[in-house]
C-alpha positions in Angstrom: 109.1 100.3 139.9 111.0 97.4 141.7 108.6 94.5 142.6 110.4 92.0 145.2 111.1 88.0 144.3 108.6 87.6 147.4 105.7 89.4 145.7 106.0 88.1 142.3 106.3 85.0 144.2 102.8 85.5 145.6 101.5 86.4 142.3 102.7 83.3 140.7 101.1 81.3 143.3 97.8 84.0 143.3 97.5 83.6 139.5 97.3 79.5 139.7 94.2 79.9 142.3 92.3 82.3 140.5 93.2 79.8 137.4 91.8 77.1 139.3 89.3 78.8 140.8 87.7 80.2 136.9 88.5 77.0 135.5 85.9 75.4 137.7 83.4 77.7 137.2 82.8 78.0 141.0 84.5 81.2 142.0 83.2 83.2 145.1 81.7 86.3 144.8 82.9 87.4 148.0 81.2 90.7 149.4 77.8 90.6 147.0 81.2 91.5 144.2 78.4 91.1 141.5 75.0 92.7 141.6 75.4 94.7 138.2 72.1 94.1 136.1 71.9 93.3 132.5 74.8 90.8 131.6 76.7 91.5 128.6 77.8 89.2 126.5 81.1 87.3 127.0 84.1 87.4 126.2 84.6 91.4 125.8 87.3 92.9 124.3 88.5 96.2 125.8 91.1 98.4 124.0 93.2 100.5 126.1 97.0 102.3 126.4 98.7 98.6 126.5 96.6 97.1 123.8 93.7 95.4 124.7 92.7 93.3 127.6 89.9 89.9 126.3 87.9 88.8 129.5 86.7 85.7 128.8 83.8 84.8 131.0 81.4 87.6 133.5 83.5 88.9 136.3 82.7 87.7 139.8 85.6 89.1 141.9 86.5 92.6 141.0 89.8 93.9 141.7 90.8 97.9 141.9 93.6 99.9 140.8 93.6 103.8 142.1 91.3 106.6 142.1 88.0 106.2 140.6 87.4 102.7 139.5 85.8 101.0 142.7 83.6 104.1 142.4 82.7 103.2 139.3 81.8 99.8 140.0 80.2 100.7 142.8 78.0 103.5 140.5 77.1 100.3 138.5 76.0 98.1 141.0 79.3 95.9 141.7 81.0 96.0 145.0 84.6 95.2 144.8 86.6 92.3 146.8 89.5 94.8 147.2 90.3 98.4 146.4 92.7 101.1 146.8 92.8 103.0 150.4 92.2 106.7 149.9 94.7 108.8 151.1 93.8 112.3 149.9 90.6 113.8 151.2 90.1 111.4 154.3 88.6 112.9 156.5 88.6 110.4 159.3 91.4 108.6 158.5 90.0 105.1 157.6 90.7 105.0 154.2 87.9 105.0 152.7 85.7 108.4 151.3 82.5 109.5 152.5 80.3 108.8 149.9 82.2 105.5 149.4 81.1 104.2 153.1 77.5 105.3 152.0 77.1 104.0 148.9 78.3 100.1 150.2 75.9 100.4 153.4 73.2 101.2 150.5 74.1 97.9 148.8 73.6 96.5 152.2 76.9 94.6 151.3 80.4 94.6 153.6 82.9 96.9 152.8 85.9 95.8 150.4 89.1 95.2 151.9 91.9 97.7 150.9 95.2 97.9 150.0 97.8 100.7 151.0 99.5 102.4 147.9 102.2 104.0 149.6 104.8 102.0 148.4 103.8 101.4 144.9 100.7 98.7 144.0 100.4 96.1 146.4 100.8 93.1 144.3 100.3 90.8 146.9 97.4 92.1 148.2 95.8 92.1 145.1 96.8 89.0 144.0 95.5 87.2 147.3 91.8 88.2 146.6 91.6 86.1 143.7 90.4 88.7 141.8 88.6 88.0 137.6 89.4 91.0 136.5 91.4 94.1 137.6 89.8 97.4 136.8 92.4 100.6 136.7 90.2 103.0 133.7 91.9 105.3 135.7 95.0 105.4 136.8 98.9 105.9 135.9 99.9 101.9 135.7 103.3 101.9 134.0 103.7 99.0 131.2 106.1 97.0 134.2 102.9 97.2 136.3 100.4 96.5 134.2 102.7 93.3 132.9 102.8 92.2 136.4 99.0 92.5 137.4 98.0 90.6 133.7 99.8 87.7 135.6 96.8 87.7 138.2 93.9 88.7 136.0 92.7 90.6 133.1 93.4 94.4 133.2 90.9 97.1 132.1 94.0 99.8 132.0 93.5 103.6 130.8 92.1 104.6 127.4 95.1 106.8 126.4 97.2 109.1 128.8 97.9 108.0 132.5 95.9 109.9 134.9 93.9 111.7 131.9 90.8 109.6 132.1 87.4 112.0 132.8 84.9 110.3 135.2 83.1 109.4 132.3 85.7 107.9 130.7 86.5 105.4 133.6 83.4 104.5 134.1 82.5 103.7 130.5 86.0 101.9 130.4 85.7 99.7 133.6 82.1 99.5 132.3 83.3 97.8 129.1 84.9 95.4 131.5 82.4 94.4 133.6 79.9 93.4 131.1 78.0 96.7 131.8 78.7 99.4 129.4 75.0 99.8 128.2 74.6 100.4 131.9 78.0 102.5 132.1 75.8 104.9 129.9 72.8 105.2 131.6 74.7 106.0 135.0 76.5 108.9 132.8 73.1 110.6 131.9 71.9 110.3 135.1 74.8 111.8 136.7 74.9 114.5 134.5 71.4 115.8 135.1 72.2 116.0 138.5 75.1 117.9 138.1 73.3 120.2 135.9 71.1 120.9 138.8 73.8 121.8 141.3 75.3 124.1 139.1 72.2 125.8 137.9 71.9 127.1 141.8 75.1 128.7 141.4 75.3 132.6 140.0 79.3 133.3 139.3 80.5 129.8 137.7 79.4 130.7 133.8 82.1 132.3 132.2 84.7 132.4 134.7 88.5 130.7 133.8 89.8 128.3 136.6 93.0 126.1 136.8 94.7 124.0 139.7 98.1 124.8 140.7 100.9 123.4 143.1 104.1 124.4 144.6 107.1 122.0 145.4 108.0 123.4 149.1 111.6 122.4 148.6 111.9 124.4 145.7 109.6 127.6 144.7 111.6 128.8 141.6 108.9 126.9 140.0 105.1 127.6 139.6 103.1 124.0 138.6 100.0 123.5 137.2 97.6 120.9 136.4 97.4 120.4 131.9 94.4 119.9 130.2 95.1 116.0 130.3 93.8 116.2 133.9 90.2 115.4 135.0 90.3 118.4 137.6 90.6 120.6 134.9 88.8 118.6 132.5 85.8 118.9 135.3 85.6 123.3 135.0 84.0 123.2 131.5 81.0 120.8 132.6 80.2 123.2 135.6 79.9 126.4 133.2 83.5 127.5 133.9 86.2 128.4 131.2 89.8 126.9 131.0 92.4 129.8 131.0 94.2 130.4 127.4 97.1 130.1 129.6 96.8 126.7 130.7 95.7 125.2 127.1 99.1 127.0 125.6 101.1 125.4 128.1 99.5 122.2 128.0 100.5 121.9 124.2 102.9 118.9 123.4 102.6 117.6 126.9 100.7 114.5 127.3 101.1 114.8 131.4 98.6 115.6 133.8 101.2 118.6 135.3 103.5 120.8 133.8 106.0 123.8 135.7 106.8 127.1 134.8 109.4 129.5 136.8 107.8 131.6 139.6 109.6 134.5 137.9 107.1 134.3 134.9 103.9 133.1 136.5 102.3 136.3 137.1 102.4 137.5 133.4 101.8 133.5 132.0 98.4 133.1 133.9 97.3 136.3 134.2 94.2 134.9 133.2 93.3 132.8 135.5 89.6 134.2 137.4 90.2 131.3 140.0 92.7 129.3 141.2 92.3 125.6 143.2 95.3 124.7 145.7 95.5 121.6 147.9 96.6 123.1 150.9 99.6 120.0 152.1 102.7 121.1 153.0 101.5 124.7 153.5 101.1 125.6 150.2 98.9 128.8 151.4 101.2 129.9 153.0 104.1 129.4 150.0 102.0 131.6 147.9 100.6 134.1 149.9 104.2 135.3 150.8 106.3 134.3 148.3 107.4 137.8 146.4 107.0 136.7 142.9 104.3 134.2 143.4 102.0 136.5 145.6 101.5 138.8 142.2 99.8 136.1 140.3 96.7 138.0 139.5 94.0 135.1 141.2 96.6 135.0 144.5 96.9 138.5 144.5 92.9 139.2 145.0 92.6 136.4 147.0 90.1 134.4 144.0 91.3 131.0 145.1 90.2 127.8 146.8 92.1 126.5 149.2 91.3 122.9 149.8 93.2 120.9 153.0 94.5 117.9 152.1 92.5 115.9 154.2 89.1 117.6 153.5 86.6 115.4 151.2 86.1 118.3 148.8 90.0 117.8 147.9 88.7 114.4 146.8 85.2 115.3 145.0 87.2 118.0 142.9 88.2 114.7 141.2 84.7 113.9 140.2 83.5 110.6 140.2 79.9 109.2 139.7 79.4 109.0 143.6 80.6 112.2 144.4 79.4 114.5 142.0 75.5 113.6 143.4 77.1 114.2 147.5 76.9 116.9 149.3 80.3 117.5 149.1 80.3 118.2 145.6 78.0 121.0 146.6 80.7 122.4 149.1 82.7 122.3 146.3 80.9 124.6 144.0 79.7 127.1 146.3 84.2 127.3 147.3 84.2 127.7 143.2 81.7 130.4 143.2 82.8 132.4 146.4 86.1 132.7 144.7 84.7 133.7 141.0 82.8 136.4 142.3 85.7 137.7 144.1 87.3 137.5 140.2 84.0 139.2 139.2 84.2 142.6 142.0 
């Protein structure tokens, strides 16, 4: 990724504020950025895909990279200075996800500023809210990125595979880099109950395989899928469901959240598939449903699928975070999940 002499510019001249700014010992928590309860003790040392990341002193100014992290700071009591705008499952267009909105007018606290990722991380943006520490537990950061953003503040990067982290994963991660990890734990457990809950009210999950699949519209010779790297998927086990055969096989050797296979052998490779989840941008119903080779996948075939729009929150909360899985449009969710299993099931 290219990053502009103007940006890394800004960043040099970021980096010597927040320096200034720590080295004082008076840095503004801007936006009530730290309400978390139960200070751990400083420094920390988190370990992650780059190496590890020492934060010296308790972060006041929380920074956010991607999906998922200013959820889980927000799940811990922290309220971020800036975070990533949400561009899939927006329902109104601001930016910013349902449960998000709630969650910061519970805190009583202002909402965080947000930065657009369209082209690429906003370095500048980030960089000009002084942040102490940059959470991305989950994320893709490449090593060029994450080089760049250590020049504002520590990073709290990915545990292992880009875009593999599990909700609990990033929250225990960015946890670690708050200070907060005991805490990190107890928002896991609690979570989880409640998501044991929801799915108890459901008949058809238990048992049933599901995977999440894509099609290029520019070029339909080939059939995608999400691996076993991928939290979506990663998310069917907890809720009773089964991973299909077909989908761990395929995900063997590859340490990406996606993987292809040609149209002309999708039928027969994931045959054994119950259900099948779809993001429904650039008409991807429509690709399947009358695409000759792809319309005799077994799931596509009987109509066992979930088609989410693009702009629907449920395409969001089938990424499960700790705010989302405890809305009600995690509930939507699963009763879209169980519709289509007992169609699998007739």
């Amino acid at each position: 990724m290219r990053t502009s002499r103007s940006a890394l510019a800004a960043v040099t001249a970021a980096t010597a504020l927040v320096l200034t700014a720590c080295g004082g010992g008076d840095a503004e928590a801007g936006g009530d950025a730290a309400e978390g309860t139960g200070d751990g003790a400083f420094p920390v040392t988190v370990e992650h895909a780059f190496g590890e990341t020492v934060i010296e002193e308790k972060p006041e100014r929380v920074a956010t990279i991607a999906w998922g992290n200013h959820e889980a700071a927000l799940a811990l009591g922290v309220v971020p200075v800036i975070m990533e705008k949400a561009t899939w499952g927006d329902d109104d267009d601001n930016g910013v996800l349902p449960w998000v909105e709630d969650k910061v007018e519970e805190m009583g606290a202002e909402m965080p500023e947000t930065w657009d990722p369209t082209d690429g991380v906003d370095f500048e943006a980030i960089a000009a809210s002084e942040p102490d520490v940059i959470l991305a537990g989950y994320s893709g950061l490449t090593q060029e990125e994450y080089d760049t953003l250590s020049q504002i503040a520590p990073v709290v990067a990915y545990p292992e595979t880009p875009w593999g982290s599990t909700w609990q994963d990033t929250l225990l991660q960015d946890a670690k880099g708050l200070g907060l990890e005991e805490e990190g734990r107890a928002v896991i457990d609690e979570t989880e109950n409640a998501l044991a809950e929801k799915v108890g009210e459901y008949d058809n999950l238990a048992g049933t395989s599901a995977m999440w699949a894509y099609v290029e519209p520019t070029d339909t010779s080939s059939f995608s899928y999400f691996t076993v790297n991928d939290p979506r998927v990663q998310f069917f086990p907890e809720i009773g469901m089964e991973i299909p055969q077909a989908v761990t096989d395929a995900s063997e050797g590859n340490d990406q959240f996606f993987g292809s296979e040609s149209t002309e052998t999708a039928a027969d490779t994931f045959a054994d598939a119950d259900v099948m989840v779809v993001s429904t941008d650039f008409d991807q119903q429509k690709l399947m449903q009358e695409d000759p080779l792809m319309s005799k996948i077994p799931a596509i075939e009987r109509d066992s699928m979930v088609w989410l729009p693009a702009d629907a929150p449920e395409a969001a909360v089938s990424n499960p975070s700790p705010l989302n899985v405890t809305s009600e449009y995690m509930d939507g969710y699963l009763a879209l999940l169980d519709e289509a299993a007992g169609k699998a099931q007739d």
